[in-house]
C-alpha positions as YAML, in Angstrom:
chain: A
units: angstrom
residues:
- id: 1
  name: UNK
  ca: [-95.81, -111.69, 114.02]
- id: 2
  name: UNK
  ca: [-93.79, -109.74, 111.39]
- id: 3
  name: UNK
  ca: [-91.46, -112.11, 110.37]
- id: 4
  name: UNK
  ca: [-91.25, -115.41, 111.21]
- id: 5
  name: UNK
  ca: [-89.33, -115.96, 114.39]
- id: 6
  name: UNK
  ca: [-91.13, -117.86, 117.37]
- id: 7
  name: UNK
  ca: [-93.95, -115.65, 118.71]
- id: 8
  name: UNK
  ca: [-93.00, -115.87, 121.83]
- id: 9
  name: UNK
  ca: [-89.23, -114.73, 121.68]
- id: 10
  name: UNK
  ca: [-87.79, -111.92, 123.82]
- id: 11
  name: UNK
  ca: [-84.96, -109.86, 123.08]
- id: 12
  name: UNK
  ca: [-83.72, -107.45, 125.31]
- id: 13
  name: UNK
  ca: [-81.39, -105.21, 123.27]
- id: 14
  name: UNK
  ca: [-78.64, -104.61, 125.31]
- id: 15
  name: UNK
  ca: [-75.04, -102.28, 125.66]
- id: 16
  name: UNK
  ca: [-73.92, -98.77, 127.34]
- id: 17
  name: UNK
  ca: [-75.63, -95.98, 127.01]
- id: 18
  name: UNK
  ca: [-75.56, -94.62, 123.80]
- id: 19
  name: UNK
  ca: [-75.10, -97.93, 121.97]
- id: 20
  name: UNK
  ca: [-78.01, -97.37, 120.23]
- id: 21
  name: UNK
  ca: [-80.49, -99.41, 122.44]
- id: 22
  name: UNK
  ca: [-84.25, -97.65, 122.03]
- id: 23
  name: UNK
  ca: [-83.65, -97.03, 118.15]
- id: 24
  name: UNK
  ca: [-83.09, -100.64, 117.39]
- id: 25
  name: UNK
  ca: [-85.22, -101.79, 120.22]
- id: 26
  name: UNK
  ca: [-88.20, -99.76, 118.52]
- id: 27
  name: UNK
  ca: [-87.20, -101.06, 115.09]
- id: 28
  name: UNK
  ca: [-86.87, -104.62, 115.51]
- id: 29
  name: UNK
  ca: [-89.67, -104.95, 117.73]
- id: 30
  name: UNK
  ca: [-91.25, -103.22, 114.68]
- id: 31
  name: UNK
  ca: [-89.49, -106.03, 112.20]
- id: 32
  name: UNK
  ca: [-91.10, -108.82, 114.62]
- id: 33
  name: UNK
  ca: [-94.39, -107.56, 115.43]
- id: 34
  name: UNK
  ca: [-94.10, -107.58, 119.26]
- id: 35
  name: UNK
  ca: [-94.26, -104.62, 122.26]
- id: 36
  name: UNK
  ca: [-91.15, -102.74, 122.52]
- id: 37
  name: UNK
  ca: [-90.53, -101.00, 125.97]
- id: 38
  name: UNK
  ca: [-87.78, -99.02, 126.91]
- id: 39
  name: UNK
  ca: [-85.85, -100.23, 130.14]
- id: 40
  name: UNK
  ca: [-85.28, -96.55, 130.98]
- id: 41
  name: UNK
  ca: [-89.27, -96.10, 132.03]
- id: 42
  name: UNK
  ca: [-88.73, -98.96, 134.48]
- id: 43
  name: UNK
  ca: [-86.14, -96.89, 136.96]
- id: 44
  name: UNK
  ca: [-87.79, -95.35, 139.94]
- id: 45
  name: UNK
  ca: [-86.63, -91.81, 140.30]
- id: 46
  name: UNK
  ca: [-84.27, -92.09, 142.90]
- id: 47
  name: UNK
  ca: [-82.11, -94.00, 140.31]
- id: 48
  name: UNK
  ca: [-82.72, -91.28, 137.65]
- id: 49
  name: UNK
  ca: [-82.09, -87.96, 140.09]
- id: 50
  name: UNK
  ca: [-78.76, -89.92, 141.22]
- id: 51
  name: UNK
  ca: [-77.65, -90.29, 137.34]
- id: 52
  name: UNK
  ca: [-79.01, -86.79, 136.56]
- id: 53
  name: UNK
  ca: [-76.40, -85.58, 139.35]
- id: 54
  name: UNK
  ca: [-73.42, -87.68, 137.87]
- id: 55
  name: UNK
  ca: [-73.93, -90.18, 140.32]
- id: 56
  name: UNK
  ca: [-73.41, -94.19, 139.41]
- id: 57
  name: UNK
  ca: [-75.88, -96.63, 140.00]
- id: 58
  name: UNK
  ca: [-74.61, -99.77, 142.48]
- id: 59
  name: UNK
  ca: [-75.75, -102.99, 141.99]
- id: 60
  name: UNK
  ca: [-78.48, -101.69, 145.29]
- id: 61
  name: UNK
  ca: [-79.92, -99.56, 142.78]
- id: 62
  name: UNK
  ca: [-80.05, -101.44, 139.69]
- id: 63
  name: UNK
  ca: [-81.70, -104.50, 141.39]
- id: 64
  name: UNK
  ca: [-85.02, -103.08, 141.77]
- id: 65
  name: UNK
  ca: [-85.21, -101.76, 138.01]
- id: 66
  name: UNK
  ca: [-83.98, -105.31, 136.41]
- id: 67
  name: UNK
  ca: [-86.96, -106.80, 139.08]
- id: 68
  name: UNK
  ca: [-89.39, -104.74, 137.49]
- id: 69
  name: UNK
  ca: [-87.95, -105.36, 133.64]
- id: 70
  name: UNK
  ca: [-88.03, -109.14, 134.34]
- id: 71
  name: UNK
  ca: [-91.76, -108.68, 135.61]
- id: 72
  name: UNK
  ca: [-92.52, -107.47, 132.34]
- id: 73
  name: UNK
  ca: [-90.34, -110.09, 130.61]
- id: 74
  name: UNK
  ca: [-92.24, -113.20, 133.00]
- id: 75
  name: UNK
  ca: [-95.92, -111.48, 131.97]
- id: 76
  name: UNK
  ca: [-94.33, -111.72, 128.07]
- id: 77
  name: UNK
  ca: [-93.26, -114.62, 128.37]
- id: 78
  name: UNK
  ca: [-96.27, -116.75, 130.40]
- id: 79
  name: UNK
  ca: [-98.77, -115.26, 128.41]
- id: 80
  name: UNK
  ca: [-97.19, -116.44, 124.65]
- id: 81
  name: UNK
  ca: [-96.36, -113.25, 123.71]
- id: 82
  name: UNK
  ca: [-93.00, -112.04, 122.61]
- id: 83
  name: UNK
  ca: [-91.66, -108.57, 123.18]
- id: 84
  name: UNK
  ca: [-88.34, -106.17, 122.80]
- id: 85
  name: UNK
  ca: [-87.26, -104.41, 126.02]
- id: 86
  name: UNK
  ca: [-84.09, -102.31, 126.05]
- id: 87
  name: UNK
  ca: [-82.14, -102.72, 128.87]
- id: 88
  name: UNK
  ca: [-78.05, -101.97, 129.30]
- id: 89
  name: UNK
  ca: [-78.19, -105.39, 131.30]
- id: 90
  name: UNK
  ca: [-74.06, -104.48, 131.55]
- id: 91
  name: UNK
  ca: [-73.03, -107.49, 134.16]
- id: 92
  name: UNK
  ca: [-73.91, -111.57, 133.81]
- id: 93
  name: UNK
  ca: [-75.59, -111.66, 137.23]
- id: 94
  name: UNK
  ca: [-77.87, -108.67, 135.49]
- id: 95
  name: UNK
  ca: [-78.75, -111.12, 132.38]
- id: 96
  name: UNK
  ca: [-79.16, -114.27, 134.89]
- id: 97
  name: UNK
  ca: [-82.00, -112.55, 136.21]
- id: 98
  name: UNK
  ca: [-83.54, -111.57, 133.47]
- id: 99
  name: UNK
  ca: [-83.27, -115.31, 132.46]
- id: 100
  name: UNK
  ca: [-85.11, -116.71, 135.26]
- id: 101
  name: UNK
  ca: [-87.78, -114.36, 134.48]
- id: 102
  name: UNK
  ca: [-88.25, -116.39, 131.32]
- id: 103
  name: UNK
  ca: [-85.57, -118.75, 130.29]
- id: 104
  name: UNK
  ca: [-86.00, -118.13, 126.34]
- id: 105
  name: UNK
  ca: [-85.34, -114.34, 126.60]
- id: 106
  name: UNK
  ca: [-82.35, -113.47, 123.55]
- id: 107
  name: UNK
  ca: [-79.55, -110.54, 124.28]
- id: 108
  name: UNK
  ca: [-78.66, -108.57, 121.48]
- id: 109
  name: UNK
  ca: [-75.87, -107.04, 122.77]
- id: 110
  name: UNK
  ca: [-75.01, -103.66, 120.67]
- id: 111
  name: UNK
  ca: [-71.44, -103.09, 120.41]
- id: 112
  name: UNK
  ca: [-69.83, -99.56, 119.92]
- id: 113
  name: UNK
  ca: [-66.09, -98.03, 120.69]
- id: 114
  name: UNK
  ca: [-65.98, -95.68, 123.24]
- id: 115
  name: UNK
  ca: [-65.17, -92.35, 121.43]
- id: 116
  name: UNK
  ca: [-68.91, -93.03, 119.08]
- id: 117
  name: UNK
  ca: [-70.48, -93.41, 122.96]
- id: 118
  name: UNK
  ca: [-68.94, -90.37, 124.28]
- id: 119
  name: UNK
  ca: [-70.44, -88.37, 121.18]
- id: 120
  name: UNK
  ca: [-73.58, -89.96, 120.98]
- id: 121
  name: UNK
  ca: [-74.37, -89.26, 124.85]
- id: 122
  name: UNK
  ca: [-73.06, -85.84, 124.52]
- id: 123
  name: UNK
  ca: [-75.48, -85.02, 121.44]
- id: 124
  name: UNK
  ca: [-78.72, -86.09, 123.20]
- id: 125
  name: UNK
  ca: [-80.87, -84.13, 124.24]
- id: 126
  name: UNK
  ca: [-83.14, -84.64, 127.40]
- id: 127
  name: UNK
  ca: [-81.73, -87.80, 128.57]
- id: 128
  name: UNK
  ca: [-80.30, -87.92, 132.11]
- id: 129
  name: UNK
  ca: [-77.39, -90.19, 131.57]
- id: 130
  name: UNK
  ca: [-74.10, -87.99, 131.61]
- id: 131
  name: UNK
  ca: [-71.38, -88.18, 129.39]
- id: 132
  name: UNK
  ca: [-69.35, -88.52, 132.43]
- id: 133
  name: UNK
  ca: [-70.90, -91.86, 133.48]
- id: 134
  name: UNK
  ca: [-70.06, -93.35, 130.31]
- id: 135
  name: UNK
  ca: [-66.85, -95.23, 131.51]
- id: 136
  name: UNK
  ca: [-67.96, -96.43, 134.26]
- id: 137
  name: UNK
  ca: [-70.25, -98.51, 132.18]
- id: 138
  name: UNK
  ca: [-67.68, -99.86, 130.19]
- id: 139
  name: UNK
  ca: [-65.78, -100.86, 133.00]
- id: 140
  name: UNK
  ca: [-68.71, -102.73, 134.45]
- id: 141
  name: UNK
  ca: [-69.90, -104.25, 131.09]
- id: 142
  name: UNK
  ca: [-69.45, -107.98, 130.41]
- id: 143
  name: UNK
  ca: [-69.70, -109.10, 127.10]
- id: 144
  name: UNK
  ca: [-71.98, -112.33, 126.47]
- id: 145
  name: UNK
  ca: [-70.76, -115.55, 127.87]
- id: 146
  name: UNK
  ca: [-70.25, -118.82, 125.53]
- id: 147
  name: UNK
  ca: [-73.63, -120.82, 126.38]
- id: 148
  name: UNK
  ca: [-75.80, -117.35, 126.56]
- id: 149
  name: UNK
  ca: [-78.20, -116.82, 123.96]
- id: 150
  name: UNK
  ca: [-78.00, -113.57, 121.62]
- id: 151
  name: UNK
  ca: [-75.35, -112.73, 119.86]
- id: 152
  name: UNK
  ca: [-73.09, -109.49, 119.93]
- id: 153
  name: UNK
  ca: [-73.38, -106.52, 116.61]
- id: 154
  name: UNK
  ca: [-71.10, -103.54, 116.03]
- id: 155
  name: UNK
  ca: [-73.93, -100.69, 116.20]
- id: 156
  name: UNK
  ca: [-71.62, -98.08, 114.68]
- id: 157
  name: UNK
  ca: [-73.43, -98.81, 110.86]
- id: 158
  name: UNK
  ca: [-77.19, -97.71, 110.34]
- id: 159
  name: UNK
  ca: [-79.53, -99.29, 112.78]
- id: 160
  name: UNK
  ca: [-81.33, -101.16, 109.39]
- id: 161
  name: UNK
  ca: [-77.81, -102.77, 109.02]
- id: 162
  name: UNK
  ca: [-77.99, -103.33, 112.57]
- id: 163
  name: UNK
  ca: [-81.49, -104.75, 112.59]
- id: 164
  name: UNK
  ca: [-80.94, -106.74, 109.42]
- id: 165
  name: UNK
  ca: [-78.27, -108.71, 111.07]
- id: 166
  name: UNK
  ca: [-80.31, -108.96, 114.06]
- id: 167
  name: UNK
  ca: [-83.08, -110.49, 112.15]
- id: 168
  name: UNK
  ca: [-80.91, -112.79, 110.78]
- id: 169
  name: UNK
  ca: [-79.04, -114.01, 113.90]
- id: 170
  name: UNK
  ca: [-82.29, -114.58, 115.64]
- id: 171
  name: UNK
  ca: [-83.63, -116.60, 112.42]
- id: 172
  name: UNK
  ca: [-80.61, -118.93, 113.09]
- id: 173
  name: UNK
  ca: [-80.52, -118.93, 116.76]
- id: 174
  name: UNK
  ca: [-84.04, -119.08, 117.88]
- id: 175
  name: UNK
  ca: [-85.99, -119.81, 114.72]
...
């Protein structure tokens, strides 16, 4: 492993869209020398054309995505291995099952103000998440509970700030 956390730790690098969740997924997973996968790949395309046409997600449609993402996380997770998968994982119940996939999974929830979001989504390029879904996901977002593991980082400063202070938190946290 890159540096020296437990091999087998999982983050999931969570936050709204546009928080900043594939660059510092792909960088930290770099920084610990695991698989990085982004959550997005997991959605079946109902859930994509449905975003691509403004449309939000309900917890119906999200269920079968986080299934699949904690599949991935249980396969990590019983085979040793540690791994990065980015994932907005916005609600508790979302993170709860992602926990039961593997109890030792770590949230780094990436934390940016609204009007950075609303820019950010409306600069990319190819991406099917609309600007206009944007508040709905802060409205359903629920920051991390006492007693959950990760920790929360403002991802407004350069993701090797970002990842730095990851690095750091999970040193402390997870060792």
């Amino acid at each position: 492993m890159g540096e020296s956390v437990a091999v087998n730790t999982i983050v999931v690098v969570m936050g709204v869209a546009g928080s900043g969740k594939t660059t510092i997924g792909r960088l930290l997973a770099g920084r610990l020398g695991v698989p990085y996968v982004e959550g997005d790949a997991f959605h079946p395309s109902a859930n994509i054309a449905k975003m691509v046409a403004g449309q939000a997600l309900e917890d119906d449609d999200r269920f079968p995505w986080l299934a699949a993402i904690a599949d991935w996380i249980r396969d990590r997770g019983r085979n040793g291995q540690g791994g990065v998968v980015s994932c907005s994982a916005l609600k508790y119940c979302y993170r709860d099952l992602l926990r039961e996939a593997y109890p030792g999974v770590w949230f780094l929830h990436l934390s940016v103000n609204r009007d950075l979001i609303i820019g950010r989504v409306a600069d990319r390029n190819g991406h099917f998440m609309p600007v206009s879904l944007v508040d709905l996901q802060f409205q359903a977002l629920e920051p991390l509970r006492p007693g959950e593991e990760g920790t929360v980082i403002d991802s407004s400063v350069t993701p090797d700030n970002v990842v730095r202070t990851a690095m750091s938190c999970l040193k402390a946290q997870v060792g």
